[in-house]
C-alpha positions as CSV (number, residue, x, y, z in Angstrom):
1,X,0.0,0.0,0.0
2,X,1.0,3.3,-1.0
3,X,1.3,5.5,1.9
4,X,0.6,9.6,2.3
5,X,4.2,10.0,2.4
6,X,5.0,8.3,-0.4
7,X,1.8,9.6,-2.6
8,X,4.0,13.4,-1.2
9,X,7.1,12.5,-2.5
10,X,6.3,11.2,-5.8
11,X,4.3,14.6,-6.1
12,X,7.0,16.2,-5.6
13,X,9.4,14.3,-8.0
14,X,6.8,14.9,-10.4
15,X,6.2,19.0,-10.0
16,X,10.6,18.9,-9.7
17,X,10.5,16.5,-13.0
18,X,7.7,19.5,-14.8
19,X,9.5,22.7,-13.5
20,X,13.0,21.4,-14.9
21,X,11.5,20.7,-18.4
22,X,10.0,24.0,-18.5
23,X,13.5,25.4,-17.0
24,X,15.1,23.4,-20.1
25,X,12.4,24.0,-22.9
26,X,13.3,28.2,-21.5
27,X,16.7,28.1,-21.9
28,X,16.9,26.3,-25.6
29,X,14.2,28.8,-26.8
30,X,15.3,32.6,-25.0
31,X,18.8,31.4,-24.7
32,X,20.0,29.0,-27.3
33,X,17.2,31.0,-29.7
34,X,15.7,27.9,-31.5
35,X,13.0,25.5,-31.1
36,X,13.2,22.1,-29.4
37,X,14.2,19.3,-31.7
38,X,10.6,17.6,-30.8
39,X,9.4,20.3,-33.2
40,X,11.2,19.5,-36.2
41,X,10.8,15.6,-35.5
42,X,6.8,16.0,-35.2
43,X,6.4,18.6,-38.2
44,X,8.5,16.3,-40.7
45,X,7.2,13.8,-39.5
46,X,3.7,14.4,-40.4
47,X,5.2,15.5,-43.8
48,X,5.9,12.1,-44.4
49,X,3.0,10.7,-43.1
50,X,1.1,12.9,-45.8
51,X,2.9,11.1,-48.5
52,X,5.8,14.0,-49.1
53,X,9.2,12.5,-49.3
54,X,11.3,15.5,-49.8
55,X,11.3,19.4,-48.7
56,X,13.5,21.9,-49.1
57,X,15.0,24.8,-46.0
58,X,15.7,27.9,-47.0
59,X,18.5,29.7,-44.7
60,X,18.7,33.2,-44.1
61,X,22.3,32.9,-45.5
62,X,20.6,32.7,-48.5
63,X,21.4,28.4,-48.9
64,X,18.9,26.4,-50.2
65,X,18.8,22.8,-48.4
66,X,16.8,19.5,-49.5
67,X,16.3,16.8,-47.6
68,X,13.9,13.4,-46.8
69,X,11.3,14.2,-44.8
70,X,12.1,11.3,-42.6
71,X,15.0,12.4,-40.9
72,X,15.3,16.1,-42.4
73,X,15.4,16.9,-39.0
74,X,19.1,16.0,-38.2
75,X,19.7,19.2,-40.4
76,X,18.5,20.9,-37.3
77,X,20.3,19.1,-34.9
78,X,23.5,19.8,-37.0
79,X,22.8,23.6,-37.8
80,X,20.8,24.9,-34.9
81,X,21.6,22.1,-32.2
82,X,25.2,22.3,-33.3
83,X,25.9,18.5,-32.3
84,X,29.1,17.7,-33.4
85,X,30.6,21.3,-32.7
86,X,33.9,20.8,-30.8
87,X,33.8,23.4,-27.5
88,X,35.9,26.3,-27.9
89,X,36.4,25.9,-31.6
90,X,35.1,26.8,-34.4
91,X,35.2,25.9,-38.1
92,X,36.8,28.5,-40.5
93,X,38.6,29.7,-43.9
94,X,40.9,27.7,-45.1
95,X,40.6,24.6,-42.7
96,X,40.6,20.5,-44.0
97,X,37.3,18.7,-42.7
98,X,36.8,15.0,-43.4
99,X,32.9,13.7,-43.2
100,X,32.4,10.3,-43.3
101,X,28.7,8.9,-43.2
102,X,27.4,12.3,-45.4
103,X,24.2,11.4,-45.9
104,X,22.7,14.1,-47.4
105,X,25.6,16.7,-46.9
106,X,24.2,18.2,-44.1
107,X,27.4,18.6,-41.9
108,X,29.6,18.7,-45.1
109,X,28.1,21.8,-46.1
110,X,28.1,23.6,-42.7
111,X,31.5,22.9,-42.6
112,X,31.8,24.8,-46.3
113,X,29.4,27.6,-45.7
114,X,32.7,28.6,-42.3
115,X,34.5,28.2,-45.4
116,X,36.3,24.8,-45.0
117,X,37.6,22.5,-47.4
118,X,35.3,19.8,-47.2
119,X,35.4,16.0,-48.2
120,X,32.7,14.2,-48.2
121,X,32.4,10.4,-48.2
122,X,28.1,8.5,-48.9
123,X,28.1,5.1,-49.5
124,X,24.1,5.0,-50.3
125,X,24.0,6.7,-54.0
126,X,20.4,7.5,-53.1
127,X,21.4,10.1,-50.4
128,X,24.4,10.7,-52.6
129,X,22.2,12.1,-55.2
130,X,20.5,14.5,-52.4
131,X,23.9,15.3,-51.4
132,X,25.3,16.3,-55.0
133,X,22.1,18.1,-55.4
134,X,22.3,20.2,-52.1
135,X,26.0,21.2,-52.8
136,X,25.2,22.1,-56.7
137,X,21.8,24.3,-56.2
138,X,24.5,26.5,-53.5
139,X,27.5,26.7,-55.4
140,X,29.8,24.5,-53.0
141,X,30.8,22.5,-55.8
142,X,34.6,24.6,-55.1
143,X,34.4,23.9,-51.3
144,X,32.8,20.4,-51.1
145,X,34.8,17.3,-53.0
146,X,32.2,14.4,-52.9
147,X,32.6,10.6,-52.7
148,X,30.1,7.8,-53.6
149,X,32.3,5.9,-51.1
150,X,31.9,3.6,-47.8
151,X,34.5,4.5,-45.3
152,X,35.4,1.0,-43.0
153,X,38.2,-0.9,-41.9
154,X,39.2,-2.1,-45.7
155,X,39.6,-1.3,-49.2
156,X,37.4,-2.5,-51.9
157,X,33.9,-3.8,-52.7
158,X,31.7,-4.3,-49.3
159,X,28.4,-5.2,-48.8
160,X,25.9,-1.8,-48.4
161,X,22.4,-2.5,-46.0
162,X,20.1,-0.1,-46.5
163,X,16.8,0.1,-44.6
164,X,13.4,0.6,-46.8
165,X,9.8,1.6,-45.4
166,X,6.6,0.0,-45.8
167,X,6.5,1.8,-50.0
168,X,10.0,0.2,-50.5
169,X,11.4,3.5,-50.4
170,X,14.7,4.0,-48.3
171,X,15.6,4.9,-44.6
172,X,18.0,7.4,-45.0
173,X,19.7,7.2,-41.6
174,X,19.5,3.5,-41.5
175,X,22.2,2.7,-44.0
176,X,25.3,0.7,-42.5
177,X,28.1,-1.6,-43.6
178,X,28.2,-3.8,-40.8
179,X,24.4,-3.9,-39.3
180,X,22.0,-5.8,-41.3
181,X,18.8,-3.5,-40.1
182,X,19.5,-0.4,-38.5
183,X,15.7,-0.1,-39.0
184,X,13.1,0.1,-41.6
185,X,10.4,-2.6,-42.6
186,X,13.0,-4.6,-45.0
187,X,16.3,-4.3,-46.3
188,X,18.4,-4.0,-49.5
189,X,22.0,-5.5,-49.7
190,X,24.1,-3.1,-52.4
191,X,27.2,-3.5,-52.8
192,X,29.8,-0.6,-53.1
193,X,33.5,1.0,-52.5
194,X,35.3,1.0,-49.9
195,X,38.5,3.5,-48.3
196,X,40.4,3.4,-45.0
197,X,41.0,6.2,-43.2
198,X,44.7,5.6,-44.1
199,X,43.9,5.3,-48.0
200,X,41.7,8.6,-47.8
201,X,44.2,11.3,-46.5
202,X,46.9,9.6,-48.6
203,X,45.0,9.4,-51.7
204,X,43.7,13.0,-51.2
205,X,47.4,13.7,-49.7
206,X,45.5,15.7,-47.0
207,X,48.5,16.2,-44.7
208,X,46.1,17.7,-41.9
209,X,42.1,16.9,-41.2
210,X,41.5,20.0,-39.0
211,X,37.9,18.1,-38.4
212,X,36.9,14.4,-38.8
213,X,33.6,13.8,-38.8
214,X,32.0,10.1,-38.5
215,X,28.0,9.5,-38.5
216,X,28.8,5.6,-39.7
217,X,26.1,3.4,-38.3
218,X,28.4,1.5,-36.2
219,X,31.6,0.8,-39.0
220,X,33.4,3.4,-36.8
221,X,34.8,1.0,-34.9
222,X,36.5,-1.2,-37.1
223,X,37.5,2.7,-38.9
224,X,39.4,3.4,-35.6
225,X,40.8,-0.1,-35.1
226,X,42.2,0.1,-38.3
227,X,43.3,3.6,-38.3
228,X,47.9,3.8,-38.1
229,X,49.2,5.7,-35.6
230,X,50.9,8.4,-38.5
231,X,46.8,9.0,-39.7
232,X,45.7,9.6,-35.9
233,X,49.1,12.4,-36.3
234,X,47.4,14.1,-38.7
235,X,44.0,14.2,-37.4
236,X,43.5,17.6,-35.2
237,X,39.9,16.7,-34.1
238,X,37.3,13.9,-34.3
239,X,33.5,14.2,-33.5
240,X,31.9,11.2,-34.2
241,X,28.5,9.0,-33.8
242,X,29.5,6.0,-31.1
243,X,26.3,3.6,-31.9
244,X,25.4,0.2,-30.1
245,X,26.3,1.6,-26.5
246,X,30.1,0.9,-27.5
247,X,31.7,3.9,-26.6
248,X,33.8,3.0,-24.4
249,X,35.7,1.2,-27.4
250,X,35.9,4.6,-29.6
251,X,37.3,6.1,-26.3
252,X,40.2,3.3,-25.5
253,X,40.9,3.5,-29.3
254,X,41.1,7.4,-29.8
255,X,43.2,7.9,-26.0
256,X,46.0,5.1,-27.0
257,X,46.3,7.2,-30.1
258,X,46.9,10.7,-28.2
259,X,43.5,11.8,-28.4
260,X,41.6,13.9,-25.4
261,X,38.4,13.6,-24.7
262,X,36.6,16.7,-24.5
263,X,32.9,15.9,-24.7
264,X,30.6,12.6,-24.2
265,X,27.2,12.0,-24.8
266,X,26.4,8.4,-23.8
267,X,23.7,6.3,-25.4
268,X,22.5,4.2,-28.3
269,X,24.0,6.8,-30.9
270,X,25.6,9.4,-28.6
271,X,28.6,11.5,-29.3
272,X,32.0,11.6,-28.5
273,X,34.4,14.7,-29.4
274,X,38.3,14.2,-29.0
275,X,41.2,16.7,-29.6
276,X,44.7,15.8,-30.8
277,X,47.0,16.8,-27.4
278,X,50.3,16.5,-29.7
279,X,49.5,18.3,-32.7
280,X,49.6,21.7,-31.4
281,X,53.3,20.9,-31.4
282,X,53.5,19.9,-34.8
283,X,51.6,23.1,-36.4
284,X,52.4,25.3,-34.2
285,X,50.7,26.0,-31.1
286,X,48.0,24.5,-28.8
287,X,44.8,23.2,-30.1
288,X,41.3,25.5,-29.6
289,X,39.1,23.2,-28.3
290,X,41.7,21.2,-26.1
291,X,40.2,21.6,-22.6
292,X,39.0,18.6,-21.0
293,X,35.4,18.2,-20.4
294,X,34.2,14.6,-19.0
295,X,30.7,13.5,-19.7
296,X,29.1,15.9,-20.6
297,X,25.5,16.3,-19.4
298,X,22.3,15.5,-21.9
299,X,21.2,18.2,-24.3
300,X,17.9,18.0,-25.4
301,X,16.7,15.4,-27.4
């Protein structure tokens, strides 16, 4: 039996549980000046629900940005959310960024509109399409180099699952090289290219990725395990997607290899954001961005 005290303090857990999501939904909309990502999700959502697989954002910048209706809400949680921004640094003229896992190009062209050198890396050719299309219609085609490429642990042709809906149509965020569903009602096996981390920057001769960016669907761990010690060198920062609750993996990997850890989101897909603590002495000069922050608390969802 539940008794008066007990009714009192699950009250009270529940009016503390209310006031700190109104606390939270205040700061992201008078402080952080945008909307909750709930927004996007439900009003995209319903897009697709209605039948409409594509619509297009139109950015004050003047850009012009297409994506499915499915997921186009990670362009939010990229621009607005800023996810995989590194703290205290920021993206500008002239630097190298590597994105592996581009989907649609919505990070690869944040990355060019700071001015960066971008390189972007899709295995699915159907959000490769999207992509090409989203970096044509804004004249990126000079800042953003795309691949229609799968970025693992090996070189050449790899299996490709991609997750379809109900129509037959795809998932967009549910394609992988190592999961057989990452959702969906069914899925297609494709096969395509593959690159290592090492083959990239050597074929490209980038000599240093100010960025690396990985949104892989769980390859990034056989990516890092099969990364040399002279790539890590020339890597200045990583921000990637650690899926399947394995982060702790992506963090033993990326500290042997010199890397700090300087933001954690833990989860199913959370995030994990490392800085390279020796190469500030190689170009010159400490590393923006190279102050230790340990788990990092949640940020809305």
């Amino acid at each position: 039996m539940v008794t008066d005290v007990q009714q009192s303090a699950q009250r009270v857990n529940r009016l503390s549980t209310s006031f700190s999501e109104i606390v939270r939904l205040f700061r992201i909309v008078l402080l952080e000046r945008r909307l909750p990502g709930k927004c996007y999700r439900l009003y995209y959502g319903l897009l697709n629900r209605l039948g409409i697989r594509f619509a297009t954002i139109r950015l004050k910048q003047g850009l012009t940005v297409k994506g499915y209706t499915h997921c186009l809400f990670m362009f939010y949680e990229i621009w607005s959310k800023k996810d995989y921004d590194i703290p205290n640094f920021s993206l500008a003229q002239n630097m190298t960024v590597v994105d592996i896992g581009a989907n649609q190009g919505f990070f690869s062209l944040y990355a060019a509109s700071k001015g960066a050198s971008v390189y972007a890396f899709e295995p699915c050719f159907d959000n490769f399409e999207v992509l090409k299309w989203n970096v044509s219609t804004n004249d990126m085609e000079n800042r953003v180099t795309a691949f229609n490429a799968a970025v693992t642990g090996k070189k050449g042709q790899i299996p490709l699952f991609v997750g379809l809906d109900a129509s037959g149509e795809i998932v967009s965020g549910t394609v992988s090289t190592c999961n057989t569903n990452r959702g969906g009602k069914g899925v297609e096996t494709r096969r395509v290219e593959s690159v290592t981390l090492n083959s990239l920057l050597d074929d490209l001769h980038i000599q240093k990725c100010d960025f690396l960016k990985m949104d892989c669907e769980g390859a990034e761990y056989e990516i890092l395990a099969n990364t040399s010690p002279a790539t890590f060198g020339r890597i200045a920062r990583i921000s990637l997607e650690c899926h399947e609750n394995r982060m702790r993996e992506a963090i033993t990997i990326l500290k042997n290899a010199g890397f700090d850890i300087v933001s954690q989101k833990n989860g199913e897909a959370g995030i994990l954001k490392a800085v390279n603590k020796h190469l500030g002495l190689v170009f010159g000069g400490p590393i923006p961005g190279a102050a230790t922050v340990q788990d990092s608390p949640d940020l809305e969802q």
